[in-house]
ZAVEX-163238 format. One record per atom (N, C-alpha, C): residue in three letters; x, y, z; atom name. Coordinates in pm, whole numbers. Layout:
+--------+--------+--------+--------+-------+
: martor :     c1 :     c2 :     c3 : lumlo :
+--------+--------+--------+--------+-------+
:    ALA :      X :      Y :      Z :    CA :
...
+--------+--------+--------+--------+-------+
This chain:
+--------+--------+--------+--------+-------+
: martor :     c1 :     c2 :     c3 : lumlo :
+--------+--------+--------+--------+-------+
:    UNK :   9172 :  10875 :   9416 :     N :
:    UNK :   9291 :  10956 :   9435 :    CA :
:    UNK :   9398 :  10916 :   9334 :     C :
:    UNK :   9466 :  11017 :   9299 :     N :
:    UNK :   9570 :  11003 :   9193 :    CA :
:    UNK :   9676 :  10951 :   9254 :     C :
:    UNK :   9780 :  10887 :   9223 :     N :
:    UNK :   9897 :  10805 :   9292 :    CA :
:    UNK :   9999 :  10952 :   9332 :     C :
:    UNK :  10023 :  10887 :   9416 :     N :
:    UNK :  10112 :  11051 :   9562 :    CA :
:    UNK :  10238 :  11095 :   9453 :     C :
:    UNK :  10225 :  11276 :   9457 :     N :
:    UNK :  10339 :  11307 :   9344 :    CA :
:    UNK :  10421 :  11360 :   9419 :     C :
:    UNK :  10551 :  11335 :   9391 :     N :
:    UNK :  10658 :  11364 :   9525 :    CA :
:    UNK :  10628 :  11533 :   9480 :     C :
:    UNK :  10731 :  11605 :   9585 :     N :
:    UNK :  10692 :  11725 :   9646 :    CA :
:    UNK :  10776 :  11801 :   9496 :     C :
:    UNK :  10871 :  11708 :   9405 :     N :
:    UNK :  10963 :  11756 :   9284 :    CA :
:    UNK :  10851 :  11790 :   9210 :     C :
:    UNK :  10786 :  11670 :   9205 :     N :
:    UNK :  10690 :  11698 :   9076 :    CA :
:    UNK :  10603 :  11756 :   9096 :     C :
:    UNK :  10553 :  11837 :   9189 :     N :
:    UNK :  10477 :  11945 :   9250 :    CA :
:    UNK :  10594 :  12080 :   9221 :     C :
:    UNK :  10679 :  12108 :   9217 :     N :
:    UNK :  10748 :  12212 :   9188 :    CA :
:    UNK :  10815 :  12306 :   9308 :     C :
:    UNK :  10807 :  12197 :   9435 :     N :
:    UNK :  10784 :  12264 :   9534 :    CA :
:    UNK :  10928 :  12252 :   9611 :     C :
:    UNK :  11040 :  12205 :   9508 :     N :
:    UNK :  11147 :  12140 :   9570 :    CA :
:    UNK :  11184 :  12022 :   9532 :     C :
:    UNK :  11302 :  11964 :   9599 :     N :
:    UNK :  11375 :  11854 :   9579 :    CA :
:    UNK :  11257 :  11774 :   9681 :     C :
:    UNK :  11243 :  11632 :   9658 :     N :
:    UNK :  11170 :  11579 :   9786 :    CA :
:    UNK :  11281 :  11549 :   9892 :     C :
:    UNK :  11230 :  11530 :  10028 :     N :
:    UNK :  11266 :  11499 :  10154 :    CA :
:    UNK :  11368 :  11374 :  10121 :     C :
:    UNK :  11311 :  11255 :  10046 :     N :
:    UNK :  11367 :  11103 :  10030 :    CA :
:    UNK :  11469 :  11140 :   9948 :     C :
:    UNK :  11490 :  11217 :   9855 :     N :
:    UNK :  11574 :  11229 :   9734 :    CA :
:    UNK :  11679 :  11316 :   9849 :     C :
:    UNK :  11697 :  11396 :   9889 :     N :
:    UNK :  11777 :  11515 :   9947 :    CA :
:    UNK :  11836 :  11410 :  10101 :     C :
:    UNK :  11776 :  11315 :  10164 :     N :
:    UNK :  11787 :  11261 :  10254 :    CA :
:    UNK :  11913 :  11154 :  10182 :     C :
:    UNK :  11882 :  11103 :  10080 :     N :
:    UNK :  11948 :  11004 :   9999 :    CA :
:    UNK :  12050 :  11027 :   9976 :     C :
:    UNK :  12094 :  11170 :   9914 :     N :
:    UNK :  12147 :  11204 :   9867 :    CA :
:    UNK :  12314 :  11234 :  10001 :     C :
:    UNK :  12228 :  11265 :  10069 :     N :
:    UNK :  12319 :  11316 :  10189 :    CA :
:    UNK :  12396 :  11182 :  10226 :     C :
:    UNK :  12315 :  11104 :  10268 :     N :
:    UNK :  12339 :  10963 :  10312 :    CA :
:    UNK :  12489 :  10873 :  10230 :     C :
:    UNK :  12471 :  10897 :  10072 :     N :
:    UNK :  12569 :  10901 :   9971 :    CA :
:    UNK :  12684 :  10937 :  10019 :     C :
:    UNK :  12694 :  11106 :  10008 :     N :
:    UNK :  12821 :  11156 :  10085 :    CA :
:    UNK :  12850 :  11142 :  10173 :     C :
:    UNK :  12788 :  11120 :  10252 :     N :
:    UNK :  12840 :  11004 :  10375 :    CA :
:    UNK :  12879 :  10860 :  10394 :     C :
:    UNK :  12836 :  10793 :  10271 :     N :
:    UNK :  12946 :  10658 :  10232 :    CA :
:    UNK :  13064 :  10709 :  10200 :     C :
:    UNK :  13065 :  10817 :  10119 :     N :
:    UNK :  13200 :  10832 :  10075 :    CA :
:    UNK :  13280 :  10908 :  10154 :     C :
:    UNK :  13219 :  10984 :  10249 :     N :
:    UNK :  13309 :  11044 :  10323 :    CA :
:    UNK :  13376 :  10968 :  10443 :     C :
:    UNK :  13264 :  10897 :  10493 :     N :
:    UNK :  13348 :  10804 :  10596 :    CA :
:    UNK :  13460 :  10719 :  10618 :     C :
:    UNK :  13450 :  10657 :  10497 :     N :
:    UNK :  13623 :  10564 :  10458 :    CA :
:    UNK :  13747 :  10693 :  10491 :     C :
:    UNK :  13735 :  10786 :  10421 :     N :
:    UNK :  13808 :  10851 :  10397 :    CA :
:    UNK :  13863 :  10876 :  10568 :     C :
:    UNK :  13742 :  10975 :  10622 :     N :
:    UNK :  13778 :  11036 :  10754 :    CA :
:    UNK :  13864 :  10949 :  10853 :     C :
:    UNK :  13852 :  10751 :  10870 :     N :
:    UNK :  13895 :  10683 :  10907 :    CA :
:    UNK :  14032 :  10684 :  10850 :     C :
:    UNK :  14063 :  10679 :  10696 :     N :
:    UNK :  14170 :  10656 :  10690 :    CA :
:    UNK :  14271 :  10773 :  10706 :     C :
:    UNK :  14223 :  10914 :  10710 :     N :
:    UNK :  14310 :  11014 :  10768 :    CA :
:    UNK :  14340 :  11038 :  10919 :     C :
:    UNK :  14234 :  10986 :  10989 :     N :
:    UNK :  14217 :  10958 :  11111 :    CA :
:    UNK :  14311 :  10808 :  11201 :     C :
:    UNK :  14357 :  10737 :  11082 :     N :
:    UNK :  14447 :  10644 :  11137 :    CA :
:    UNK :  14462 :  10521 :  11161 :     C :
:    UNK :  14349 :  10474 :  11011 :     N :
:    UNK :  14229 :  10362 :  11014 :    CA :
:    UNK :  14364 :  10283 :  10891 :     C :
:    UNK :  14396 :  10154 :  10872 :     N :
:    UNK :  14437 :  10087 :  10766 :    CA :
:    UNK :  14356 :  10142 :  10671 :     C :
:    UNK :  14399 :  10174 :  10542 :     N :
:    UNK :  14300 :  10189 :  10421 :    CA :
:    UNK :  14209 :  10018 :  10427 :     C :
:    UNK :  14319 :   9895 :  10445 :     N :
:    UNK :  14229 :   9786 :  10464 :    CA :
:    UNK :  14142 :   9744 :  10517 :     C :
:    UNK :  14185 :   9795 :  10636 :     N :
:    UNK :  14044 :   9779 :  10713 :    CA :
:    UNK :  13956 :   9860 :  10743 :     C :
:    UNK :  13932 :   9950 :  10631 :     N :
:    UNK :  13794 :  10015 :  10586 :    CA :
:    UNK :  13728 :  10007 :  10465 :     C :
:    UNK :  13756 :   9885 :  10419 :     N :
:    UNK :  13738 :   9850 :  10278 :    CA :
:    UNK :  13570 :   9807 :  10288 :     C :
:    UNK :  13552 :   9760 :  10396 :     N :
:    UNK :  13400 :   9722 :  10423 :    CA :
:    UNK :  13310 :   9841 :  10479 :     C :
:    UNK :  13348 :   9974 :  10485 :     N :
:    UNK :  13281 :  10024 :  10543 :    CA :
:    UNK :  13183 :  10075 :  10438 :     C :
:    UNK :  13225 :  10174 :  10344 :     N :
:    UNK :  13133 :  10213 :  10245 :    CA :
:    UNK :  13040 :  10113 :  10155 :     C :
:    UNK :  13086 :   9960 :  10124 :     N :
:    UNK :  12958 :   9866 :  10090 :    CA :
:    UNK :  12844 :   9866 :  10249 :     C :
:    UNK :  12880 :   9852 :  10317 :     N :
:    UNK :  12801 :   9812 :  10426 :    CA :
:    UNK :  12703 :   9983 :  10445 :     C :
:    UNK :  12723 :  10077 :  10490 :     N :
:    UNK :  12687 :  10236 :  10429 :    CA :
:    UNK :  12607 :  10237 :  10359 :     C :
:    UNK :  12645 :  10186 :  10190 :     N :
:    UNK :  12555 :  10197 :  10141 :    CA :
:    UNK :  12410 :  10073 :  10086 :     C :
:    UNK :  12455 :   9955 :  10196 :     N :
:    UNK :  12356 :   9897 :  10185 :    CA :
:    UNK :  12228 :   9935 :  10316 :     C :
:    UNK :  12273 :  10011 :  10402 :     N :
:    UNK :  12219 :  10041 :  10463 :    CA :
:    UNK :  12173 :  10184 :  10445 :     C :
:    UNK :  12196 :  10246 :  10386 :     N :
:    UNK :  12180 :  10392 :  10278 :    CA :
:    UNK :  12022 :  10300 :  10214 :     C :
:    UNK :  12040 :  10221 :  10153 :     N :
:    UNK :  11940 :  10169 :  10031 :    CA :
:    UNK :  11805 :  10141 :  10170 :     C :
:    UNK :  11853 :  10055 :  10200 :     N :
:    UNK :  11739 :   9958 :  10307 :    CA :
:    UNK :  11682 :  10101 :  10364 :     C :
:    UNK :  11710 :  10241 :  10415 :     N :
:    UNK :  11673 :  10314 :  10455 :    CA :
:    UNK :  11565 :  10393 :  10384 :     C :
:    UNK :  11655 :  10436 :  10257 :     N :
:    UNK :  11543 :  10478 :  10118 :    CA :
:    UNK :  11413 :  10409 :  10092 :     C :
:    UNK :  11436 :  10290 :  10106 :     N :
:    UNK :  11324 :  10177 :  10083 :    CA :
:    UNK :  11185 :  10217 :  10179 :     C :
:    UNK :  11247 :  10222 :  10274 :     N :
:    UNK :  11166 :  10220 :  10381 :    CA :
:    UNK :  11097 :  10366 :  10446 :     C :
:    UNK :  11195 :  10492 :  10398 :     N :
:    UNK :  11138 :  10611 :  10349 :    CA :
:    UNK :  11079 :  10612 :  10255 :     C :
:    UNK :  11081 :  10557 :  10170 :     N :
:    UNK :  10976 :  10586 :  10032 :    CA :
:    UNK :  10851 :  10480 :  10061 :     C :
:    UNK :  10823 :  10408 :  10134 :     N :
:    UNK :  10743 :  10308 :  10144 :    CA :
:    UNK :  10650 :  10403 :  10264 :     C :
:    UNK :  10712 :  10469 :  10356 :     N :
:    UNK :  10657 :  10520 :  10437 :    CA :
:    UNK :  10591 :  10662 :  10405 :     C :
:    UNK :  10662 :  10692 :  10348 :     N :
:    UNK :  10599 :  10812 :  10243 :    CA :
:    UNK :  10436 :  10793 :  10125 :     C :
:    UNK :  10498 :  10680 :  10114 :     N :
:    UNK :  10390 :  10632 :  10051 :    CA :
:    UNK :  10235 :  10613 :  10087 :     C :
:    UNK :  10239 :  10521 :  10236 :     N :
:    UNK :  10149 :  10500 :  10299 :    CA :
:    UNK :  10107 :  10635 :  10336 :     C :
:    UNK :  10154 :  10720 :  10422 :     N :
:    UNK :  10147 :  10860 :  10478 :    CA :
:    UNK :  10026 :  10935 :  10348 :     C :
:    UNK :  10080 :  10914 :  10210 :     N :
:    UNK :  10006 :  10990 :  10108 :    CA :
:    UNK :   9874 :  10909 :  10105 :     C :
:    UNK :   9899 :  10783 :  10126 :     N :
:    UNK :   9742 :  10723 :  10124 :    CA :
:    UNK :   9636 :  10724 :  10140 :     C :
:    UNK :   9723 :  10721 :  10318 :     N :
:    UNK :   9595 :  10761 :  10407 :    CA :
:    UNK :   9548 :  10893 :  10366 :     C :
:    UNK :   9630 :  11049 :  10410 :     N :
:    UNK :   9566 :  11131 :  10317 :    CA :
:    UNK :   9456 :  11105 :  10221 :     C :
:    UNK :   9479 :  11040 :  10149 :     N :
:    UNK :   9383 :  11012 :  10018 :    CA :
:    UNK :   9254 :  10964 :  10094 :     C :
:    UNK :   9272 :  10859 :  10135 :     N :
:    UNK :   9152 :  10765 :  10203 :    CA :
:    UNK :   9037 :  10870 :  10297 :     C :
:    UNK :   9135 :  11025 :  10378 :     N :
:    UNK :   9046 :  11096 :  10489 :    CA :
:    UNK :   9035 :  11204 :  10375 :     C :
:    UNK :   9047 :  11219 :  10262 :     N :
:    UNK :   8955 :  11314 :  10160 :    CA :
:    UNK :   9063 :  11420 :  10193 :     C :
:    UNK :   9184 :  11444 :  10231 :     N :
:    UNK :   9290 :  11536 :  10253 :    CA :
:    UNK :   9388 :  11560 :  10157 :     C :
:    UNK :   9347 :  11583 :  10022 :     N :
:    UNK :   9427 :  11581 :   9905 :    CA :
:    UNK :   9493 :  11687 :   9906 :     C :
:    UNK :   9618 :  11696 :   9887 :     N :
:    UNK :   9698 :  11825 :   9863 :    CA :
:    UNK :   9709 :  11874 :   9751 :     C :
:    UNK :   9678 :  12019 :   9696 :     N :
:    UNK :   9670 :  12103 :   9615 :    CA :
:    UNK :   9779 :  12157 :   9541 :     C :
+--------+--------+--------+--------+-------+
């Protein structure tokens, strides 16, 4: 089996992990914000968007790892996608 081609490089779209990621992003950046219009110290939301996006990353990781396996097995039960 050929190594798993995300669903981009199939032509079939943005992939799931990339578009998931992506969202996740604007949501680091949106959250500081909403707190601090909402009534939050700008200071004490200074930790929110590092922490966001380390947990943004650890998520990706673990979607793309899982994605990965998922294409494997495929491979392994002769279920190759076209």
């Amino acid at each position: 089996c050929a190594p798993a081609a995300s669903t981009a490089a199939r032509g079939a779209g943005p992939a799931p992990v990339s578009t998931a990621a992506r969202w996740a992003a604007f949501g680091c950046v949106l959250a500081p914000v909403v707190l601090v219009v909402y009534g939050a110290s700008a200071g004490g939301v200074t930790w929110v968007a590092p922490v966001l996006a380390a947990v943004t990353g650890i998520c990706r990781l673990l979607l793309r790892r899982a994605e990965r396996g998922a294409a494997g097995a495929r491979c392994a039960a002769g279920d190759v996608p076209r």
